[in-house]
Backbone as a ProteinNet text record, in pm:
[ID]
protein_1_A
[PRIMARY]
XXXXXXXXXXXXXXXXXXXXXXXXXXXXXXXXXXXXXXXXXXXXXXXXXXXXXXXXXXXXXXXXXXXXXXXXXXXXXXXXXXXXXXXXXXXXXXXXXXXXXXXXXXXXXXXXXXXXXXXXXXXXXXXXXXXXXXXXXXXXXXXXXXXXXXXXXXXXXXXXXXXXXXXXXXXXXXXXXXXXXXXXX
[TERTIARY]
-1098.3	-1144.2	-1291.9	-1334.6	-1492.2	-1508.5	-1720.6	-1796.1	-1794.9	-1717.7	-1718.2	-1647.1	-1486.5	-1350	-1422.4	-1484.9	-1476.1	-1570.8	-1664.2	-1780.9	-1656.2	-1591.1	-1535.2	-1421.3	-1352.8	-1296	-1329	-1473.3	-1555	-1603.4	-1648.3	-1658.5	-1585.9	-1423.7	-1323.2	-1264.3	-1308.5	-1332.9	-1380.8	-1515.2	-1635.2	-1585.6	-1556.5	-1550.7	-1475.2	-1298.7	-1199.8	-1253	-1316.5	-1337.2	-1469.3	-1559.4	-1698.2	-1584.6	-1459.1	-1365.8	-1301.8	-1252.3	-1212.5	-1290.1	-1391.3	-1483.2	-1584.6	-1540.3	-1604.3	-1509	-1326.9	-1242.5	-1255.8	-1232.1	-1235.2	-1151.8	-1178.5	-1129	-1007.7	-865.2	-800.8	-829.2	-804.8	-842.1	-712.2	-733.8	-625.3	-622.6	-489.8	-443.5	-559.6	-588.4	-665.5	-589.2	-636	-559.8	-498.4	-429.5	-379.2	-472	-493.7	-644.1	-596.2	-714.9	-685.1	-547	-543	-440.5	-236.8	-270	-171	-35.3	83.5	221.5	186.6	187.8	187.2	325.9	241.8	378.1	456.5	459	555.5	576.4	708.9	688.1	764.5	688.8	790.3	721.6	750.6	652.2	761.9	715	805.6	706.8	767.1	698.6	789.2	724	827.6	757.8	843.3	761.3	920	962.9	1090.4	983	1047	1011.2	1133.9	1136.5	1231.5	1221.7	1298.1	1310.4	1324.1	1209.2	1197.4	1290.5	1384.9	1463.2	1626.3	1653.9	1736.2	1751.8	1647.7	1588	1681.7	1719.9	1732.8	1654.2	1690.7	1582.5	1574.1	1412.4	1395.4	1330.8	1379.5	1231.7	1353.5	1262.6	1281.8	1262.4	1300.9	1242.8	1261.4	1156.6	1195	1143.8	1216.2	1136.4	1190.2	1081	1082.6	1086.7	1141.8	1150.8	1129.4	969.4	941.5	989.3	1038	1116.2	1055.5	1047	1015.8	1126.3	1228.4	1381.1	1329.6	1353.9	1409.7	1333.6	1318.3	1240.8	1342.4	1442.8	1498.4	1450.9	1523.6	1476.9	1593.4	1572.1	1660.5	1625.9	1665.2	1638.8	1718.5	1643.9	1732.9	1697.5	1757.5	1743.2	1810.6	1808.7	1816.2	1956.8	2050	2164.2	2200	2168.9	2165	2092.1	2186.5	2162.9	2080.4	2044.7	2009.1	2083.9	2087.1	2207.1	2203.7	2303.8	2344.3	2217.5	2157.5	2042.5	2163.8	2074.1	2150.7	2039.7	2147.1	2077.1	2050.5	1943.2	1906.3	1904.6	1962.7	1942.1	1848.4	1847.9	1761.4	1580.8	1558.6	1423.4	1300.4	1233.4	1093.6	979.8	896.1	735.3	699.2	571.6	464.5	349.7	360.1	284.8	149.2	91.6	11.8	-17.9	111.5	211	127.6	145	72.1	158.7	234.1	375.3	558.3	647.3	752.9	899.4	985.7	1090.5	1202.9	1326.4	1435.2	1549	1718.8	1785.9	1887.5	1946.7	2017.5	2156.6	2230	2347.4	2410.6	2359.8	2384.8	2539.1	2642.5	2773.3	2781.7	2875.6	2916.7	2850.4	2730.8	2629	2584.7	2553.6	2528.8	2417.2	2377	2335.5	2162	2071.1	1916.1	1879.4	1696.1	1613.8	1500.7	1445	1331.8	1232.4	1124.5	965.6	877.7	761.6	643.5	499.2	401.3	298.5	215.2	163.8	62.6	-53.5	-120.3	-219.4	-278	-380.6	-492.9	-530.5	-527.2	-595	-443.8	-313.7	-137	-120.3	-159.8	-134.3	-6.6	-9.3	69.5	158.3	289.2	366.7	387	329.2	361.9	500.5	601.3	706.7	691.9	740.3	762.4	837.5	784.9	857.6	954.9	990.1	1072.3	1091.8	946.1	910.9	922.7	959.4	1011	1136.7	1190.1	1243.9	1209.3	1069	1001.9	931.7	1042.4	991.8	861.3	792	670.1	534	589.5	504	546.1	479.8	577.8	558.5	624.9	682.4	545	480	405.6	448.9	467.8	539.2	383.8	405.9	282.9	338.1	277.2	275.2	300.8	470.9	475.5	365.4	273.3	251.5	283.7	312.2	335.2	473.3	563.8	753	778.3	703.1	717.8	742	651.9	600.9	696.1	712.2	821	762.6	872	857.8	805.1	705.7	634.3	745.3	697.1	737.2	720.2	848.3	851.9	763.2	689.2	651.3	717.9	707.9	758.3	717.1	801.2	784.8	676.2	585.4	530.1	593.8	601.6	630.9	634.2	727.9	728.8	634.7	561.4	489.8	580.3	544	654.1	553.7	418.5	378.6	397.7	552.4	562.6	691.7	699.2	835.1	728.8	622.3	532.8	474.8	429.3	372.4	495.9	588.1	649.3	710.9	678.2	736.6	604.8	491.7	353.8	364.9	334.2	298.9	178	137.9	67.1	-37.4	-177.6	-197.8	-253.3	-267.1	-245.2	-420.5	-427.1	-584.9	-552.4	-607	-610.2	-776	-711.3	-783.7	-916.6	-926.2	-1006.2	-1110.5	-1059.7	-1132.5	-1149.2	-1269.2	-1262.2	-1426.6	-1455.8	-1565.8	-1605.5	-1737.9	-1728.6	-1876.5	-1778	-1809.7	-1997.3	-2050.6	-2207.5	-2296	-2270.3	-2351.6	-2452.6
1007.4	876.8	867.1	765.7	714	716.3	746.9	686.3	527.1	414.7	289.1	250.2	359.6	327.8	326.5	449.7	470.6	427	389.8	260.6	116.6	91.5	-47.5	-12.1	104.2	116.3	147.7	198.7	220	92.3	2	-138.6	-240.8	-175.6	-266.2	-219.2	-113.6	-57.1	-68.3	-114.2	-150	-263.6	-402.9	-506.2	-533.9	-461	-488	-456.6	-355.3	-296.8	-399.5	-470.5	-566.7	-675	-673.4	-819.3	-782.4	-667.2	-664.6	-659.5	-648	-651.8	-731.9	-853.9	-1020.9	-1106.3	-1101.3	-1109.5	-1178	-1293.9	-1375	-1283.5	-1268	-1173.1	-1284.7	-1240.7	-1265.3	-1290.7	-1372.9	-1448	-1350.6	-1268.6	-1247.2	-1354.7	-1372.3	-1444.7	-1380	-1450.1	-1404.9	-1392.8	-1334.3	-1273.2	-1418.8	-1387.1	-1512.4	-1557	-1658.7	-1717.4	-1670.1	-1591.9	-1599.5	-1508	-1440.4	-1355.7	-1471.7	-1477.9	-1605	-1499.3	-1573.1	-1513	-1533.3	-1397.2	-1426	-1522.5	-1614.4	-1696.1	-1660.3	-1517.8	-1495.4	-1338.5	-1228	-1081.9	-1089.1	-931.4	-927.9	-849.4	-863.7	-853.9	-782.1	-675.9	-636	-593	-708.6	-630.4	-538.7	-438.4	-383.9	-337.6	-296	-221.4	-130.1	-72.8	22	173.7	265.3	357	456.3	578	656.2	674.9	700.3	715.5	849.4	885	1071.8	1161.3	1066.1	1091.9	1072.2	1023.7	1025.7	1033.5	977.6	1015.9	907.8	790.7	663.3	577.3	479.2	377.1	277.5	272.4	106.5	5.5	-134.9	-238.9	-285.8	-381.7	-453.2	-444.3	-534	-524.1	-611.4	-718.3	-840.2	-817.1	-860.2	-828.2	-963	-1017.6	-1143.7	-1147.2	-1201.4	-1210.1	-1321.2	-1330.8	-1485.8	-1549.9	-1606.1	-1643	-1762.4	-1838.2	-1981.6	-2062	-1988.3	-2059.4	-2113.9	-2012.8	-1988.2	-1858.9	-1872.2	-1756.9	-1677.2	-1558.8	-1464.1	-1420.3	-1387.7	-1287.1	-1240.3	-1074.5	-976.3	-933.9	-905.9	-886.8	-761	-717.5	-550.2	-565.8	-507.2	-488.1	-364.9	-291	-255	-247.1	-202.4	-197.4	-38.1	68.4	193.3	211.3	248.3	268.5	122.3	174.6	63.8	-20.3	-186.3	-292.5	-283.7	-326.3	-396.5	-491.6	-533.4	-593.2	-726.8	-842.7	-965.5	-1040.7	-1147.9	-1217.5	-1323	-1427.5	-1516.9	-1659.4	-1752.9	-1881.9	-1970.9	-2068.5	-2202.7	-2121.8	-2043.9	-1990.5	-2066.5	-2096.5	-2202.5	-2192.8	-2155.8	-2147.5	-2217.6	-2234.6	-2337.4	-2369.7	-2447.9	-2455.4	-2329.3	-2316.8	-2249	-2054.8	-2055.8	-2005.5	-1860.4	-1948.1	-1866.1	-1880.8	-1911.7	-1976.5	-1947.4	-1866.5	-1945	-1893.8	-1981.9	-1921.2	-1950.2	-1873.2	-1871.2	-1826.2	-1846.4	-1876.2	-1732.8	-1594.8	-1538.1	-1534.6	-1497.3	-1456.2	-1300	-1245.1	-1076.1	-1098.6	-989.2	-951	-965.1	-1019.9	-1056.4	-1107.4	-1195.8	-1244.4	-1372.9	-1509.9	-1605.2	-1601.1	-1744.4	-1774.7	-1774.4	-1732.2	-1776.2	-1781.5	-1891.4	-1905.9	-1779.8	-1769.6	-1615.4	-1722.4	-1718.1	-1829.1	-1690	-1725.1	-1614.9	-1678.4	-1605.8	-1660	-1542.3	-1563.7	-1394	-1411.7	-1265.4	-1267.4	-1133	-1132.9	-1014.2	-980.8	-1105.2	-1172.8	-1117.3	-1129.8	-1128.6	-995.9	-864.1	-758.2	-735.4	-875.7	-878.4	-970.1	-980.7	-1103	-1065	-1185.4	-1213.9	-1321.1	-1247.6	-1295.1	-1361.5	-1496.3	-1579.2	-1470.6	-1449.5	-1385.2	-1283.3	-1234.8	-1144.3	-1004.4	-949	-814.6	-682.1	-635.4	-549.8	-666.4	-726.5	-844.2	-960.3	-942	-1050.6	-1181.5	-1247.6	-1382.6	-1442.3	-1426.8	-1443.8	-1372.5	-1245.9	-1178.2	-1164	-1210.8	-1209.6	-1077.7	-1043.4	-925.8	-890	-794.1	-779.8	-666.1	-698	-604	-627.8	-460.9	-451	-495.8	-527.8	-498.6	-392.3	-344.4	-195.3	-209.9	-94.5	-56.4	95.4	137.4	250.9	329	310.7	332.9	429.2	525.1	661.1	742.9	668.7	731.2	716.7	811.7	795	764.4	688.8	557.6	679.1	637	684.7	677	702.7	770.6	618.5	570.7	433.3	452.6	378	332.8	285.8	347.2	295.1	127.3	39.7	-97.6	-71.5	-148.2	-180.5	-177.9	-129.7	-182.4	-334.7	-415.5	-542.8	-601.5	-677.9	-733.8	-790	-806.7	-791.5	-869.4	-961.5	-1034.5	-1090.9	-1153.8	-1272.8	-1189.2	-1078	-984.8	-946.8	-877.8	-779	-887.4	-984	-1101.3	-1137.4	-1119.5	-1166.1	-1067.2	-951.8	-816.8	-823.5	-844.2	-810.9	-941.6	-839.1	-924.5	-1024.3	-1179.6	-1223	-1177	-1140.2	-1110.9	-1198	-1151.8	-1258.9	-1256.7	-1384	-1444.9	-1480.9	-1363.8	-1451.2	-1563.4	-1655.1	-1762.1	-1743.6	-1657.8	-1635.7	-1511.3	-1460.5	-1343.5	-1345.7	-1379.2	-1379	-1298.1	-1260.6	-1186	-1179.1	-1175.1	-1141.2	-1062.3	-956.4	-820.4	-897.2	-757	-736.5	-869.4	-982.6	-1056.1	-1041.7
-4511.1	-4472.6	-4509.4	-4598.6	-4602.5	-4525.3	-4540.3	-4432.6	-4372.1	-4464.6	-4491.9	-4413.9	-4378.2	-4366.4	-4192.3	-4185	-4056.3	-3965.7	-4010.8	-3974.1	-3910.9	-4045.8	-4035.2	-3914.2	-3879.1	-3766.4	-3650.6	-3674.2	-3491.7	-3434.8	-3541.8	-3532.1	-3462.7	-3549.2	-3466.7	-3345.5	-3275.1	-3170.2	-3044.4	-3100.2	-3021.7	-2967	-3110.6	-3066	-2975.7	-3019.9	-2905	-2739.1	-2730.6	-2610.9	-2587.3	-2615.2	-2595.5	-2541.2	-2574.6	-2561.6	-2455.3	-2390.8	-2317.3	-2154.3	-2191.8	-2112.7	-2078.2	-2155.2	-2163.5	-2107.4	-2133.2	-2068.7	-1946.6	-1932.8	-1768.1	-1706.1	-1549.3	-1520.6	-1433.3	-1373.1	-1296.3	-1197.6	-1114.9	-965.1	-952.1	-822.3	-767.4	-604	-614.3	-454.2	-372.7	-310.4	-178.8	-62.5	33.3	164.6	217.4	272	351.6	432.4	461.8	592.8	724	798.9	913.9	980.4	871.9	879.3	895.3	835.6	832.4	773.9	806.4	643.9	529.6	435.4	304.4	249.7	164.6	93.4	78.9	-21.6	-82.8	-43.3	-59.7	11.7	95.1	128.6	279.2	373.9	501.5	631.6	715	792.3	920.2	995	1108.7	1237.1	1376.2	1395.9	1508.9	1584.4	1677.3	1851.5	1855	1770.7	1789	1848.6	1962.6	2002.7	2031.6	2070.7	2068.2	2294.9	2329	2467.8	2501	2534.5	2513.1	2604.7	2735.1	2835.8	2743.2	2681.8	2607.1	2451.4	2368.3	2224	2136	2247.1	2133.9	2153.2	2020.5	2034.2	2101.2	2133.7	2183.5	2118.8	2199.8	2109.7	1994	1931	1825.7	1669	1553.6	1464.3	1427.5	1324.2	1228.5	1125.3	1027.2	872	849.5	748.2	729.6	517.1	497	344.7	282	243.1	186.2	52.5	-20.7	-146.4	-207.1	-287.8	-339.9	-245.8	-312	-251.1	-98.3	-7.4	110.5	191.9	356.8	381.1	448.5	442.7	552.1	629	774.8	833	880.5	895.7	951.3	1096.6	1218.3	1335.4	1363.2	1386.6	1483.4	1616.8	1708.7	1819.1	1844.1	2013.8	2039	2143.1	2162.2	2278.7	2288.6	2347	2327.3	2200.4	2100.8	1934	1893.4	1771.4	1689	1622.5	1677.8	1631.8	1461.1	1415	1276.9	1292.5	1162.6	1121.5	1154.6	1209	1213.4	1135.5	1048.1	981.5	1057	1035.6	1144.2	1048.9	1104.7	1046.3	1125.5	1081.6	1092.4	1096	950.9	953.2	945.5	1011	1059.4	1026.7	895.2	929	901	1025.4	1039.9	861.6	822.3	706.7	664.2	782.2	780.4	800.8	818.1	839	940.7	1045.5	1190.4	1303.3	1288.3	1376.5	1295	1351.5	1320.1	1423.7	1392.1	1482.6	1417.6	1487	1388.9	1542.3	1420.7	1546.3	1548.8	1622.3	1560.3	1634.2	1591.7	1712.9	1675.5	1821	1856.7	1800.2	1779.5	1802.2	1984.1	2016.6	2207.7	2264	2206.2	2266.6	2237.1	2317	2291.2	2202	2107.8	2025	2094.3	2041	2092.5	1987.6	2013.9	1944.9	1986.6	1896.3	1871.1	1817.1	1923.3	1830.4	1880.4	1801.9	1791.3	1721.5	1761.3	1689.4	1610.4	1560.6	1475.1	1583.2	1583.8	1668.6	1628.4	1597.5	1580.1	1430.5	1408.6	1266.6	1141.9	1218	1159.5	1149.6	1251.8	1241.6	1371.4	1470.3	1584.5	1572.8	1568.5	1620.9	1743.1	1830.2	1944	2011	2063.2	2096.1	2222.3	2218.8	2373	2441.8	2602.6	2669	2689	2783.2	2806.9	2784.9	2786.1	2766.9	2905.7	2941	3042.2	3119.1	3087.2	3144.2	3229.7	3207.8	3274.5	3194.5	3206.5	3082.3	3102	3169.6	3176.1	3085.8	3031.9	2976.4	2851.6	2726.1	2584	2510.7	2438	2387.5	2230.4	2221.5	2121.7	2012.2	1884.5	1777.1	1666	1657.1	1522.1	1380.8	1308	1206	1118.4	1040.9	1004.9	884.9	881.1	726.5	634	761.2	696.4	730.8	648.7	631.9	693.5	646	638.9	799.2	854.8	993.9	1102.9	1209.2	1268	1403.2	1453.4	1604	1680	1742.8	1854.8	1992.4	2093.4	2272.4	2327.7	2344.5	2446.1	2522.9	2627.5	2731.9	2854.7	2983.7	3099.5	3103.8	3142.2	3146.6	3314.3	3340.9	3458	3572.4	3701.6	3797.2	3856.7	3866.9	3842.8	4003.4	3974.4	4080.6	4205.2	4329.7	4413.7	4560.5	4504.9	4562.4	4681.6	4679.9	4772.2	4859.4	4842.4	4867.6	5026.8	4926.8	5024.4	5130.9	5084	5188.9	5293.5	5240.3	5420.6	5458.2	5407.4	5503.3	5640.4	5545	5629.5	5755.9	5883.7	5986.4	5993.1	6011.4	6070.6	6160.3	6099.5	6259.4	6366	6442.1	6574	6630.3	6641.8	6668.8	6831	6930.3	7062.4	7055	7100.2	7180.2	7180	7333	7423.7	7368.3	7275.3	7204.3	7062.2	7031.4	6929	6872	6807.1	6768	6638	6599.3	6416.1	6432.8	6322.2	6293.8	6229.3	6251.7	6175.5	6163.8	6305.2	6300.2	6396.7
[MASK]
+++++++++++++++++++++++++++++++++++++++++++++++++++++++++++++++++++++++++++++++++++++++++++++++++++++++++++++++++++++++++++++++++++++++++++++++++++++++++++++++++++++++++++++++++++++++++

């Protein structure tokens, strides 16, 4: 090879690589706002744990599958073992997509709606109610990111508050009349 040949090919070298590196670069998608649903993908959130008194599972799972088409979601639950994934119809997200709910039906079990909102900038879906069985307190599932890792040690549910149980076991106490006194005045 000439000195000529190989000039004229370090040249065309240079240039390609000066071009590739002048190159507008790609906008990639930006994060979803606010931790929002990505458009498009797929998302699972769960709170599945193992029950260290017996070593099956508990808790939930939803994986959500975003499409152009259409959005899926799959729901697991829990009944001893881990249920058959149920597919869920009438799937709902909020435009912004920080909100959605969907409808499933267990095997032997009436039909429910499942609504939720993201929370902790979409690392949490937060489930309406019914977490230790107290519909008052809603159910919180992380965000999986990592497949691999295996379900952590359930948690004892709370001792359920028992307020108005304990208030009328407890006696009244009794204010005489004629005696009455106050302390440290």
């Amino acid at each position: 090879m000439t000195t000529s040949r190989r000039a004229a090919l370090a040249g065309a070298i240079l240039l390609a690589s000066c071009a590739v590196f002048a190159a507008p670069k790609v906008a990639r998608k930006p994060a979803a706002p606010g931790g929002s649903l990505p458009r498009y993908g797929m998302v699972v959130y769960s709170d599945l744990c193992i029950h260290m008194d017996s070593g099956e599972f508990g808790g939930q799972r939803i994986t959500l599958q975003r499409f152009s088409e259409v959005d899926t979601v799959l729901y697991e639950y829990t009944a001893g073992g881990l249920s058959w994934p149920v597919v869920a119809s009438d799937v709902t997200i909020d435009p912004r997509g920080q909100q959605l709910y969907f409808t499933v039906r267990p095997p032997d079990e009436d039909e429910r709606t499942i609504s939720g909102k993201l929370a902790d900038g979409g690392k949490t879906l937060v489930l309406d109610g019914g977490y230790c069985g107290d519909a008052a307190v809603p159910m919180r599932l992380s965000r999986v990111t990592d497949f691999g890792r295996k379900a952590g040690a359930c948690r004892a549910c709370p001792a359920p508050k028992q307020k108005k149980e304990l208030q009328e076991e407890l006696p009244a106490p009794v204010i005489e009349a004629d005696k009455t006194t106050t302390a440290g005045l």
